[in-house]
N, C-alpha and C positions, 0 to 999 in steps of 0.2 A: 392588381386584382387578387394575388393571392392572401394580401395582409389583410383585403376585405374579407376574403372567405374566412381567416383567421379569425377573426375578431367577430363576426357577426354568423358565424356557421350557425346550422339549426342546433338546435337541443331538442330538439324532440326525442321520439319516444325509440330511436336505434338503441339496440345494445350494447352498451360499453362494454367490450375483454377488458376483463379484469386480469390484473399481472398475478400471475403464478410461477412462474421462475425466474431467475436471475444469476445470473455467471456473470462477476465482476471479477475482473484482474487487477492484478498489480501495478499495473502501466497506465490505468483509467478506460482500458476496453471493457464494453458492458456488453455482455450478449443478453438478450431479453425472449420470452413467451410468454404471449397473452392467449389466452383462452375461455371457451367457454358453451353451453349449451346453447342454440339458438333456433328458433324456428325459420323453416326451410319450405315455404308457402310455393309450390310449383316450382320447386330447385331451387328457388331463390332467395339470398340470405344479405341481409346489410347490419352492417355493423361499424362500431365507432373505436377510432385504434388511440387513444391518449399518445403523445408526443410530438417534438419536433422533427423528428426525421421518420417517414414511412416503414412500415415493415419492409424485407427483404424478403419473405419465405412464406407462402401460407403452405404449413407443415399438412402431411399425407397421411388423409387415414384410411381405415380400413372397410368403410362401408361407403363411400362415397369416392368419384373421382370428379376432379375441377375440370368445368369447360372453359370457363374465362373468368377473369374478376380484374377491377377498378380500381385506381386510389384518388380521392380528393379533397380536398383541404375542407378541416370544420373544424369544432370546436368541441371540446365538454367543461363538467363542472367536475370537482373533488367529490367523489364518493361521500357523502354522509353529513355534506354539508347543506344545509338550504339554499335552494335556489328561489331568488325574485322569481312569479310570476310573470311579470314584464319589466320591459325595460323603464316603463315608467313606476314602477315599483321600486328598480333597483335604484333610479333615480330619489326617491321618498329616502327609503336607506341608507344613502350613501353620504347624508350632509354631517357636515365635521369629521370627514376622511376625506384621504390623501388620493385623488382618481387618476385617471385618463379616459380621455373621453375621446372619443371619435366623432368627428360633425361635418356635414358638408356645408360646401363656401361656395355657391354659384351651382359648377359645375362639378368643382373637383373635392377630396376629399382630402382634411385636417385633422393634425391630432393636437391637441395641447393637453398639460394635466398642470394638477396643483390644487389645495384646499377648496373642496366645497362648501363653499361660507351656509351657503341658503338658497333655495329654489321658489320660486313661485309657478302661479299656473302657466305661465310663458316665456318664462326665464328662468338660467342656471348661473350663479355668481358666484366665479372662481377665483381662487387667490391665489399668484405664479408663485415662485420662489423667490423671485426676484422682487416683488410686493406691488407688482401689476396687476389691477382687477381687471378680470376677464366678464364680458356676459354674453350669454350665449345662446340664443333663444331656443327652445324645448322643441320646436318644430321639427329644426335643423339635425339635434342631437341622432344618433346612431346607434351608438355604441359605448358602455362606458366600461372597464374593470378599474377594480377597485385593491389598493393594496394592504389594505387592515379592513378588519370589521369581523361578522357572524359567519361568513363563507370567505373560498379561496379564490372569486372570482372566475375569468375566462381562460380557461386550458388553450390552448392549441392542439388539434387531434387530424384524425386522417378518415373518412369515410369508406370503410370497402365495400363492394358489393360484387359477390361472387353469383355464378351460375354452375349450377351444381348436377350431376349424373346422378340423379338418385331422385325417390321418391317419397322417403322419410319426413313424417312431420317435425323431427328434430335430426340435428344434427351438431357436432363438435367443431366448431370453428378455432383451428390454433396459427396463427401467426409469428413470425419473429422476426428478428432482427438487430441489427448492430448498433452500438450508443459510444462515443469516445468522451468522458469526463474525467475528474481531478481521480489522482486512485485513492482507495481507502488507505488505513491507517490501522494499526492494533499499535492500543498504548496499555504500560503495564505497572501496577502498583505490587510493589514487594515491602511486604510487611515483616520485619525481624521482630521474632518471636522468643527464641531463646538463641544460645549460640555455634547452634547447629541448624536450627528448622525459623520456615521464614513460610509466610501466606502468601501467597502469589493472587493478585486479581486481575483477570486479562479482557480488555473491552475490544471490539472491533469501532471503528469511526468512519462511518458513511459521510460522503460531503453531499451538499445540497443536491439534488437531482430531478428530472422531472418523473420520476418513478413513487408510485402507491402503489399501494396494496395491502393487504388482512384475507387470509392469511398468505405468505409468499415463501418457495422454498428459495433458501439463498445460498448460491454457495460463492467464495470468496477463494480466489485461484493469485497462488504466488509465484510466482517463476523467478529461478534464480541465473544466476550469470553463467553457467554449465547451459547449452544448449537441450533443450529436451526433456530437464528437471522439474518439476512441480508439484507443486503444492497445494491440498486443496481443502479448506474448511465448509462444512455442511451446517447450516443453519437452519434447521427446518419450521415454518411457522412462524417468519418472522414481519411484525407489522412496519410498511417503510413509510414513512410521509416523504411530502416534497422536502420538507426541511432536511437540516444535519440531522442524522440516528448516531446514537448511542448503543452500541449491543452487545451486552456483556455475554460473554463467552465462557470462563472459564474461572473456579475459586476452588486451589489447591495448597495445600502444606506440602512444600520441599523440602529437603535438604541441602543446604550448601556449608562450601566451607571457603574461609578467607585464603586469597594466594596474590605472592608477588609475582609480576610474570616482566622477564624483557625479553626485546627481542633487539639481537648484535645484526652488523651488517655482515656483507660479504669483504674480507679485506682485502682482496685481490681486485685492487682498483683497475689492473688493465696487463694482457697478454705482453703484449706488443708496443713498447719495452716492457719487461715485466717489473710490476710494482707492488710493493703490500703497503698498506699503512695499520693504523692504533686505531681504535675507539674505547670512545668510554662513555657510561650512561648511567641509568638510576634506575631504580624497580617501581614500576605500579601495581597499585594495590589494586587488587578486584575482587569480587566475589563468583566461586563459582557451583553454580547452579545445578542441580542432578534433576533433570527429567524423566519420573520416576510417572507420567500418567501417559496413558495410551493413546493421547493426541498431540501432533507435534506443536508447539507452542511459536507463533509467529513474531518473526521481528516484529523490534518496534523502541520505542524510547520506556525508561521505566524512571519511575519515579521511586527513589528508595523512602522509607518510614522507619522511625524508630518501634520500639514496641510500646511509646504511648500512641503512636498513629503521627510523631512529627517528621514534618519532610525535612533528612538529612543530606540525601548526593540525587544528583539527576545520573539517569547512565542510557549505555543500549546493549539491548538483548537481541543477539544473534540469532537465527533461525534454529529452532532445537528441537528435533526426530526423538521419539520415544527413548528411555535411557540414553541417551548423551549429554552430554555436559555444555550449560552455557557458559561463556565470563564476558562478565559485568564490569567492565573495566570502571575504573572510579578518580585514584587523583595520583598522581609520583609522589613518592616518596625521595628526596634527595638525602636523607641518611645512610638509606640502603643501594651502596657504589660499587660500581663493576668495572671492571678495565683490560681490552682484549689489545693483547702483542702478537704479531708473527713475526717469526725469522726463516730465511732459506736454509737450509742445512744443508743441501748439495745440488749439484747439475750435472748430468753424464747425457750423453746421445742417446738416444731416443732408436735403438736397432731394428726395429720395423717401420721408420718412417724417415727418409734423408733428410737432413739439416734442422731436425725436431728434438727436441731436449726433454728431457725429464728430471723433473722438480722437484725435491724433498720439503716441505715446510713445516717449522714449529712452532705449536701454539701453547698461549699461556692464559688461563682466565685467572683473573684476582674476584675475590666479594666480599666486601665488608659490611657487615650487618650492625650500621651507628644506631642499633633502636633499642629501646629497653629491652625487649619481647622476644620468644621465638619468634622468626615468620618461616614460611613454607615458601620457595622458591621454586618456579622453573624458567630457566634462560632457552633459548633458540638460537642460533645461529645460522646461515646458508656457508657454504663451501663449495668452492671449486675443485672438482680433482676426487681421487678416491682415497676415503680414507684409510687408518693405518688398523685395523681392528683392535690389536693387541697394543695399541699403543692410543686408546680411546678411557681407560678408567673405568666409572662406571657413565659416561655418556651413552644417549642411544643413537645411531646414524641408521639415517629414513632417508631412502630413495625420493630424490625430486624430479616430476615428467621432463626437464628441461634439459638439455645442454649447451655448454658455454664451449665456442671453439673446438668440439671434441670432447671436450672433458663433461664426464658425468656430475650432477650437483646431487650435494646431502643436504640434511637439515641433522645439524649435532644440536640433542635436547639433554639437559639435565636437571634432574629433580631435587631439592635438596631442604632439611631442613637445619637453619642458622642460627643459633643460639645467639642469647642479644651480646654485644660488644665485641663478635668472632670474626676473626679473618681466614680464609677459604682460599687455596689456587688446584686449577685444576690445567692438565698437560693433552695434550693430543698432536697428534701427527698425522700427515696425509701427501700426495703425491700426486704432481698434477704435470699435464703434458703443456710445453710450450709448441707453438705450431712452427714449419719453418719461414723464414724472413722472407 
């Protein structure tokens, strides 16, 4: 009963909420408000809600309070497209397009679709997929939409009708409620200009939805992997169809500048026995990005251009808060080599804790720079243990939330820049507790 309400609701003359806001996350939760002015004839107000899932909320206002209200299954058309007269109009219409049509059989109700070859005054002659003609007498017929042509066919919608404490010949009817679809998307085109400043153009990418509207305030909410964080883009006045949108956002000159970055392991592969091992790795090249406008710029995939407009690297841009810096990681370099040793330098007991040891370890970074070019470098590394300060160079050690067994972790960074064909070692020290056996 309900897919009949669906497909065959009235269209008559209720008025449709038109969608005026929208809060889409990151995840594909959509919160939604329709609203709108309505006549309110002895308290009583009907109205037609577009979607597949009912409102949750008819929101509270300030001159009226609800005594009861309704939901029930109907239908509408697309704002601003023509609607057939009848059904037998939309039938005249609909031939040499792709339908479905609703008909009853006896007693019960069928649906088939497929090309509308031709109609007559008491036949409909349809062509399946499969290249079966169907004919289907005009009597029978119901209900038809239609999936191309001059309008967007049969919506699905919700009919309310509220009872109202008030005496107003008009009133504010706002509704809302929850939607779960694919989540949006910002994709990003960086255009290198010279070789320091580059154009950024930033688009937002709605997927298909069953949401319209002109005009709609939109806002676009990111949350990130931090509990509690978010993020939130305002879009104000923006037209959404059913289809995919396109909404460009944002067209800036940045600044960036080219950098190798790696990142070393921890090489304390394990306490208990205790172990270190070596690595070695390569640098990649990125580009990094100064956020020099006063909106934060939203992940997303970026498409690099040269400065004729050719597409050179695909990359991803990281989520970027006002003045900070994105990197646009790009491709390795295996010219530019690094290679991390440790050794133990001592063990003595451990006098605040029975049968616990304490660990002296020495580190050694190599870096060879096999490329024509300066490049600009920073390496990272994590460490177990506390390091040695005066026995750091110029590295920087930054506190990590974590701990391993007891022991506090750093992240040792160093910045440097390498002249082409130059080999680099750098020394550090640090001092890490073993637990007892």
């Amino acid at each position: 009963m309900t897919k009949l309400w669906l497909l065959l609701g009235s269209l008559g003359a209720q008025t449709v909420l038109p969608l005026t806001r929208l809060v889409w996350y990151s995840d594909g939760r959509v919160y939604w408000v329709r609203e709108a002015l309505v006549s309110a004839l002895r308290g009583e107000v009907t109205v037609k809600v577009p979607g597949l899932k009912p409102p949750a909320f008819l929101l509270p206002q300030a001159d009226y309070r609800p005594k009861a209200w309704t939901l029930r299954p109907d239908t509408v058309q697309v704002p601003g497209h023509p609607v057939p007269a009848s059904l037998n109009e939309l039938v005249e219409q609909s031939v040499g397009v792709s339908v479905v049509v609703v008909y009853l059989a006896g007693s019960e109700w069928e649906e088939t679709s497929g090309l509308l070859e031709s109609v007559t005054a008491t036949d409909l002659f349809l062509r399946k997929a499969t290249g079966e003609q169907v004919v289907l007498p005009r009597s029978a017929v119901r209900a038809i939409r239609r999936s191309a042509g001059p309008f967007m066919g049969i919506f699905p919608a919700w009919r309310l009708s509220a009872w109202l404490d008030t005496t107003l010949p008009l009133v504010r009817v706002s509704v809302a409620g929850w939607d779960t679809l694919a989540p949006w998307e910002a994709t990003h085109l960086l255009q290198i200009t010279t070789p320091t400043r580059a154009l950024l153009h930033t688009t937002f990418e709605l997927p298909p939805s069953p949401f319209w509207g002109d005009p709609v305030e939109l806002f676009l909410v990111y949350q990130t992997p931090e509990a509690g964080t978010a993020y939130t883009w305002h879009l104000p006045l923006q037209k959404i169809s059913p289809s995919s949108n396109r909404l460009p956002f944002l067209q800036a000159e940045l600044s960036y500048s080219e950098l190798y970055r790696v990142s070393l392991p921890d090489l304390v592969e394990s306490l208990e026995p205790f172990q270190l091992s070596a690595a070695k790795a390569s640098a990649e090249r990125s580009l990094q990005l100064l956020n020099s406008q006063k909106v934060t710029l939203p992940p997303g995939s970026v498409q690099l251009l040269d400065a004729e407009g050719l597409p050179v690297a695909r990359s991803v841009l990281p989520l970027t808060p006002p003045g900070t810096t994105g990197y646009l990681p790009l491709a390795p370099d295996p010219a530019i080599q690094l290679r991390l040793q440790e050794t133990e330098t001592r063990r003595e007991k451990d006098r605040s804790t029975l049968g616990a040891f304490r660990v002296g370890v020495q580190g050694t970074l190599s870096v060879q720079n096999g490329t024509s070019r300066e490049v600009r470098l920073r390496i990272e590394k994590p460490l177990t243990g506390r390091p040695s300060t005066d026995k750091l160079g110029f590295a920087q050690a930054v506190p990590l939330p974590d701990r391993r067994a007891g022991n506090p972790r750093y992240l040792l960074q160093w910045e440097l820049l390498l002249r082409p064909g130059a080999t680099e070692s750098f020394d550090y020290a640090y001092e890490l507790t073993l637990p007892p056996k």
